[in-house]
C-alpha positions as CSV (number, residue, x, y, z in Angstrom):
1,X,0.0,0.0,0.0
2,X,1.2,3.5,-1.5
3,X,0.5,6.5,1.1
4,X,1.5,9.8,1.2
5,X,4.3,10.9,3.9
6,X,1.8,12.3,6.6
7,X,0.1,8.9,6.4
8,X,2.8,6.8,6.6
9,X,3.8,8.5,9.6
10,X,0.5,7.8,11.1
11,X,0.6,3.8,10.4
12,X,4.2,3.3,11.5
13,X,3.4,5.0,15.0
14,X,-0.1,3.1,15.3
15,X,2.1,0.1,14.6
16,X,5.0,1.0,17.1
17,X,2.5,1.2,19.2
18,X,0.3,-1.9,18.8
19,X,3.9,-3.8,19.0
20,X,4.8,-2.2,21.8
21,X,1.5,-2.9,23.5
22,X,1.6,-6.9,22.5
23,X,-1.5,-6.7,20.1
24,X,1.3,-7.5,17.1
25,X,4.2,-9.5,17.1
26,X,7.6,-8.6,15.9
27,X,7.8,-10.3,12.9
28,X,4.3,-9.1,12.0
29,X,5.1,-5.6,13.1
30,X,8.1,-6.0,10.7
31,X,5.8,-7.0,8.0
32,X,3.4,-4.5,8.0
33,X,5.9,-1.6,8.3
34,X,7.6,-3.0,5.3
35,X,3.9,-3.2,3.4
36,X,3.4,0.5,3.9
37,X,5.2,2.8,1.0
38,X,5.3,6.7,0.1
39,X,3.3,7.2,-2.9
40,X,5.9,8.3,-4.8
41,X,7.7,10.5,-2.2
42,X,10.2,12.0,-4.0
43,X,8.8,12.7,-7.2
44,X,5.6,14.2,-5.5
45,X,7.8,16.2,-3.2
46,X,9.8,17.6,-6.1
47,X,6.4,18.6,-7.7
48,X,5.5,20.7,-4.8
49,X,8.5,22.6,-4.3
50,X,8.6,23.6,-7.8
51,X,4.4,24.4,-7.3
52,X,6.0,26.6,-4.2
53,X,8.4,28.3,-6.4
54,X,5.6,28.7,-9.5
55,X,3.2,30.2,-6.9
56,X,5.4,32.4,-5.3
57,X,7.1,33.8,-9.0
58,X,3.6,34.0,-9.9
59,X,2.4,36.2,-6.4
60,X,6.1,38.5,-7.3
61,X,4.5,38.6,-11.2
62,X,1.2,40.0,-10.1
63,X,3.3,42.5,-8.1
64,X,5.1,43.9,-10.4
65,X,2.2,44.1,-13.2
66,X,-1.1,44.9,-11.2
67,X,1.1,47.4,-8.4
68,X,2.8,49.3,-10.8
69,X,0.2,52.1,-12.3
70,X,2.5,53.5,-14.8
71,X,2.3,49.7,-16.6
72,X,-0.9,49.5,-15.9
73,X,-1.7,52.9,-17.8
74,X,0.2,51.6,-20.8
75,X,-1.8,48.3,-20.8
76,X,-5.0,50.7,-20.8
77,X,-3.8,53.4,-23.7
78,X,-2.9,50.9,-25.7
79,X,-5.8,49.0,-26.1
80,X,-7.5,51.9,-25.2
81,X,-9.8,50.0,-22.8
82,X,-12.2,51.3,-19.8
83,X,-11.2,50.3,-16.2
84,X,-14.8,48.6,-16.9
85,X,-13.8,46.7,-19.5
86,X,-10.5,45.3,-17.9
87,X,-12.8,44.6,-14.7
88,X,-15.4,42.6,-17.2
89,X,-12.5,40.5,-19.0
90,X,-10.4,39.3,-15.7
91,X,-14.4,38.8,-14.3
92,X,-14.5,36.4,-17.4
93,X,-11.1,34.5,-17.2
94,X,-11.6,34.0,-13.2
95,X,-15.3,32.5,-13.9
96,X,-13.3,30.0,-16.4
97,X,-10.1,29.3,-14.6
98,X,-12.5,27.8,-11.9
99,X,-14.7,26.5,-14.0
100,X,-11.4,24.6,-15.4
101,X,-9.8,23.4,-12.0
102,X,-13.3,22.3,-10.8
103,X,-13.1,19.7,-13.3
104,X,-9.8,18.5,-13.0
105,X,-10.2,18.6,-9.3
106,X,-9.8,14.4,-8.9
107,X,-7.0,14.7,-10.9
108,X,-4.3,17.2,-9.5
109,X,-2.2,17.0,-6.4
110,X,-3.9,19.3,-3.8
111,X,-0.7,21.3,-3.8
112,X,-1.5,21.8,-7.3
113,X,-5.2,22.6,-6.7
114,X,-4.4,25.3,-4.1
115,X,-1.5,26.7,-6.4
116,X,-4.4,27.1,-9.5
117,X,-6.6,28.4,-6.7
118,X,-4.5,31.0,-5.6
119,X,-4.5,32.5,-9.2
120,X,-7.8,32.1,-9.7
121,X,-8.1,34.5,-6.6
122,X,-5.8,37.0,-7.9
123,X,-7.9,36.7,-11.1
124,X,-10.3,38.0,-9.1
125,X,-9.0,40.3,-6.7
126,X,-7.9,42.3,-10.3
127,X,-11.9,41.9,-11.3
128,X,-12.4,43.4,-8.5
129,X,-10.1,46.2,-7.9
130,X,-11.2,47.9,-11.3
131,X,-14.5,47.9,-10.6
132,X,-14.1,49.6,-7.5
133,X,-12.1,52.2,-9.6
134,X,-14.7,52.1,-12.0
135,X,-17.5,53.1,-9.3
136,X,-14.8,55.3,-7.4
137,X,-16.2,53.4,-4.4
138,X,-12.2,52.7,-3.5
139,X,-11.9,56.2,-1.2
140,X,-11.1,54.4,2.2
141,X,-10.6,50.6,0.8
142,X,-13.5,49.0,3.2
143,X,-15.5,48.7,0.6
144,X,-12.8,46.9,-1.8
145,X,-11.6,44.9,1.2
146,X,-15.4,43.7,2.9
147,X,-16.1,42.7,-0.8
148,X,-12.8,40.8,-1.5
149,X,-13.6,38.9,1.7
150,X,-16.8,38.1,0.8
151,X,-15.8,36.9,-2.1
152,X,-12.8,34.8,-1.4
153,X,-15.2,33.3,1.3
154,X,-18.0,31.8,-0.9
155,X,-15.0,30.5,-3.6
156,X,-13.3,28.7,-0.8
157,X,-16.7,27.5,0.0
158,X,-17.7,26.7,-3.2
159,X,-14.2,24.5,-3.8
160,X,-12.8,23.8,-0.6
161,X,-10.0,25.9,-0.9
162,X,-7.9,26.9,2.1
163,X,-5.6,28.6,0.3
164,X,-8.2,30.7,-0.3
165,X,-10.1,30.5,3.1
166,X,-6.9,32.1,4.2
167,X,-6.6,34.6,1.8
168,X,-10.8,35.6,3.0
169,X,-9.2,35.8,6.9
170,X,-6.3,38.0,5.7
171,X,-8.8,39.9,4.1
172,X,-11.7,40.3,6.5
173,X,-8.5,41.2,9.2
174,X,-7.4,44.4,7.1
175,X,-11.4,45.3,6.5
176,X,-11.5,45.3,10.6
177,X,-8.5,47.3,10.8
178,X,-9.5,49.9,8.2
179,X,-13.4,50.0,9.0
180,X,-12.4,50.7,12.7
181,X,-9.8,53.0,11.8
182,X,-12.3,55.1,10.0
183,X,-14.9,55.2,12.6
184,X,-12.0,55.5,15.4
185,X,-12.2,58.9,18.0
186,X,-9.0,59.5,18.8
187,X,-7.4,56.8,17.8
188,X,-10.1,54.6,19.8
189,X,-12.8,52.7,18.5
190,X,-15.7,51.6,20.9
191,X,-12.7,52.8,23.4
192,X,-10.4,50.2,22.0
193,X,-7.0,51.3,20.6
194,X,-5.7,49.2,18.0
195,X,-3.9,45.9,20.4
196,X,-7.0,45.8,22.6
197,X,-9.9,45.9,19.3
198,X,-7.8,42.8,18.1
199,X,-7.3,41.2,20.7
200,X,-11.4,41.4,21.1
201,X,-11.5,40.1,17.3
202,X,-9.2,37.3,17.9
203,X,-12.1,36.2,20.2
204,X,-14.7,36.8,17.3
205,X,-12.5,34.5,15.5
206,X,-12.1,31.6,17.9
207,X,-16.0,31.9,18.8
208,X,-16.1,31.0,15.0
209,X,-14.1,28.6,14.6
210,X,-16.0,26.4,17.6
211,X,-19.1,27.3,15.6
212,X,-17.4,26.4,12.1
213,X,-16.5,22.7,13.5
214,X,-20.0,21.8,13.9
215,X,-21.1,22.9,10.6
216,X,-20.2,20.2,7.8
217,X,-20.1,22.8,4.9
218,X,-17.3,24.6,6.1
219,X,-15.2,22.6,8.6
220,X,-12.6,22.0,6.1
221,X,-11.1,25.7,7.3
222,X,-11.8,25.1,10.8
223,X,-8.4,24.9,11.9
224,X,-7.4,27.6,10.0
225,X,-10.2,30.1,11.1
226,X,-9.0,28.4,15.0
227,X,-5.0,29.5,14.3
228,X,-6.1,33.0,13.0
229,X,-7.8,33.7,16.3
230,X,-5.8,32.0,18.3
231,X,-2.9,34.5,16.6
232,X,-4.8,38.2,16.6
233,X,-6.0,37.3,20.0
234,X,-2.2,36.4,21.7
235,X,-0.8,39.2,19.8
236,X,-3.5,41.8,20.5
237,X,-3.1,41.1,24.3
238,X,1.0,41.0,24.1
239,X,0.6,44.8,22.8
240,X,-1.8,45.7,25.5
241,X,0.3,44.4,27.6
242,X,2.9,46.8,26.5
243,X,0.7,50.1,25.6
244,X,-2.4,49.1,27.5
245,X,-5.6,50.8,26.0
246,X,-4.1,54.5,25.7
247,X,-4.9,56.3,22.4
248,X,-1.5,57.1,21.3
249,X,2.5,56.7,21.7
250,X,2.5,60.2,23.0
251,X,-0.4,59.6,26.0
252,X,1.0,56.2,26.3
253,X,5.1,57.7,27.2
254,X,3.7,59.6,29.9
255,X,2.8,57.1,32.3
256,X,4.8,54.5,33.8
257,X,5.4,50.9,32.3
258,X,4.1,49.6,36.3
259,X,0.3,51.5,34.9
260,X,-0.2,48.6,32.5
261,X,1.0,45.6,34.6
262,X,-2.6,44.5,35.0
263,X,-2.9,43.9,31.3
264,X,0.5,41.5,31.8
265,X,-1.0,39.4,34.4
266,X,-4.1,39.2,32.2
267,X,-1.9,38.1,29.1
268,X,-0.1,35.4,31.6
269,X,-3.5,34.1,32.9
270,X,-4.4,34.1,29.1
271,X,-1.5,32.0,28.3
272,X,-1.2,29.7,31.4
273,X,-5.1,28.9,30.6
274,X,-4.5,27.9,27.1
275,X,-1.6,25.9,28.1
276,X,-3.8,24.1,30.6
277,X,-7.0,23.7,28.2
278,X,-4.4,22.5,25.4
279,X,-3.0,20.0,28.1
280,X,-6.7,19.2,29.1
281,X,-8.4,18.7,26.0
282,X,-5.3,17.2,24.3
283,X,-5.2,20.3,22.1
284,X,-1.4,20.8,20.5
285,X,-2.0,24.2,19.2
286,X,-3.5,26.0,22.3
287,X,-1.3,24.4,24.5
288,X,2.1,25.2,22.0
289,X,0.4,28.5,22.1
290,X,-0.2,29.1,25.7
291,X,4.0,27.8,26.1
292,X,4.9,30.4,23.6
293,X,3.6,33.6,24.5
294,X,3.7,32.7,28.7
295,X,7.5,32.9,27.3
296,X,7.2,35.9,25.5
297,X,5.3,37.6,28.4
298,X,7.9,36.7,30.8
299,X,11.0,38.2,28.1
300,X,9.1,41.4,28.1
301,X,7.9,41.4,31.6
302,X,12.2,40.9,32.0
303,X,13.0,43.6,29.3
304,X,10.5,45.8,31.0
305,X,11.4,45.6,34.8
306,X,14.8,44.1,35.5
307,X,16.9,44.7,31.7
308,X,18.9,47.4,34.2
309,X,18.9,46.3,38.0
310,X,18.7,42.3,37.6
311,X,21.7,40.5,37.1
312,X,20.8,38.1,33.5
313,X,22.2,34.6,34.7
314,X,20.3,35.0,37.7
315,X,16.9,35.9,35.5
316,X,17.2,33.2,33.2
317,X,18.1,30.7,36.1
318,X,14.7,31.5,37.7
319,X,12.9,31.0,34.5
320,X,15.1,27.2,33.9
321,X,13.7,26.1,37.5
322,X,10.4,27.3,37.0
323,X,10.1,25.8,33.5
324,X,12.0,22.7,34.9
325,X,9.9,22.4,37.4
326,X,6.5,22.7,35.4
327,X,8.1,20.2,33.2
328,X,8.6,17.8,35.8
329,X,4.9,17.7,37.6
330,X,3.6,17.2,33.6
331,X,5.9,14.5,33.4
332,X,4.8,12.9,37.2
333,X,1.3,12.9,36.2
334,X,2.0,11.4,33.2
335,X,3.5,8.6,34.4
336,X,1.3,8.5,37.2
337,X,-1.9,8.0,35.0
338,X,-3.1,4.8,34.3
339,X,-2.2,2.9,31.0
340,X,-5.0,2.0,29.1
């Protein structure tokens, strides 16, 4: 049997372990292991690294054609077309391109299929961008930005793309931060500078992405909606943390650092309860999360505090017992729970 390399990963620890638990023997352990092959490997690896390098030559391309207006004006005198009429033939190609791929879905690599899908988003996104200019609807770019969400969202939908599912995130995030920046007082909107109104979407996200598990149509992006939020919300409360909920740099270097220590023992309860739940609920991302930025809260905490009064070996010594230490009683219980 031919699998692919995350499979075969899968089988040889399930085997490892059914050996090591006595439901195979050696020699049958042995033969199965040697039963189980990559589909391929290195030719289908080699195939995806030059789809990497086609996608990203092809993301620089679009750069330097679509961003670069004096080009663009060329393009447009010299055929003497509309912004309209450019908007109307990408409009065209895009409905075709996925028309295409949706075809020859069963018979590309899904490396492959995300690549095509990526262009076929770009396609799009250039659809979209002249029509906008066309309308002169593109003053503040939340209108170009909520549509380009929306419609990344219902093509991922419509072909179970997560390339492009991420691409409708990405774009949904800069709609929030422009939207809020245009209806911001002071800087603040709803009384949120900018940390503290993502750190509140980060939670949008992850109530979401609970939601989007139990809904069949779209739990193919689940875990990409669940990263997102888990993201914007950790690095929305590290920079409250550091500049609390004040409107600007110049309010914000008039207080003391010690005025916003409330928001760091927030962010470490934050973290510490991710870690637990990811521990708990046998989660690898919240608890890798919860790891990661209880570190980075303690660096800046250090950086913060004690960069000029506490000695460094002694600083980094607490934080090797205390993470020794933590290791150790996850360790204890581990061994201490029963095998099943």
């Amino acid at each position: 049997m031919e699998v692919d390399k995350s499979e075969w990963e899968l089988l040889q620890r399930a085997i490892r372990e059914w050996e090591h638990t006595g439901h195979l023997t050696a020699e049958k352990a042995d033969e199965l292991k040697k039963s189980v092959g990559f589909a391929g490997s290195e030719r289908l690896q080699i195939a995806q690294y030059f789809f990497f390098i086609a996608l990203f030559c092809t993301l620089l391309a679009f750069g330097a054609i679509f961003l670069d207006e004096k080009l663009l004006e060329k393009i447009k005198a010299y055929f003497s077309w509309s912004d309209l009429v450019i908007a109307l033939i990408t409009a065209l190609l895009s409905v075709l391109w996925f028309w295409y791929i949706g075809k020859k879905r069963n018979q590309v690599s899904n490396t492959a299929y995300e690549t095509y899908m990526v262009l076929g988003g770009l396609s799009v996104l250039t659809s979209l961008v002249y029509f906008c200019k066309e309308a002169a609807i593109d003053k503040t770019y939340t209108a170009l930005l909520s549509l380009a969400a929306l419609l990344l969202l219902i093509i991922a939908r419509a072909f179970r793309s997560k390339a492009l599912w991420i691409a409708a995130i990405g774009a949904t995030i800069g709609w929030f931060g422009v939207f809020s920046n245009w209806l911001s007082n002071d800087n603040l909107f709803l009384g949120m500078n900018y940390p503290m109104r993502y750190t509140a979407l980060g939670m949008l996200i992850l109530a979401i992405a609970l939601l989007q598990q139990q809904i069949k149509q779209v739990s193919f992006g689940q875990r990409i909606t669940y990263v997102a939020g888990l993201i914007l919300f950790f690095l929305g409360l590290w920079g409250i943390s550091i500049f609390g909920n004040y409107s600007g740099l110049a309010e914000w270097q008039q207080v003391r650092q010690v005025h916003v220590l409330a928001y760091s023992l927030v962010f470490g309860i934050a973290a510490a309860i991710s870690f637990y739940l990811g521990i708990r609920y046998k989660d690898e991302l919240a608890r890798d999360f919860g790891v990661l930025f209880l570190l980075i809260n303690l660096y800046t905490r250090y950086f913060e505090y004690f960069w000029d009064s506490m000695n460094k070996g002694i600083f980094f010594l607490i934080l090797a017992i205390t993470f020794g230490f933590v290791g150790w009683l996850l360790e204890r219980k581990r061994k201490a729970k029963p095998q099943t």
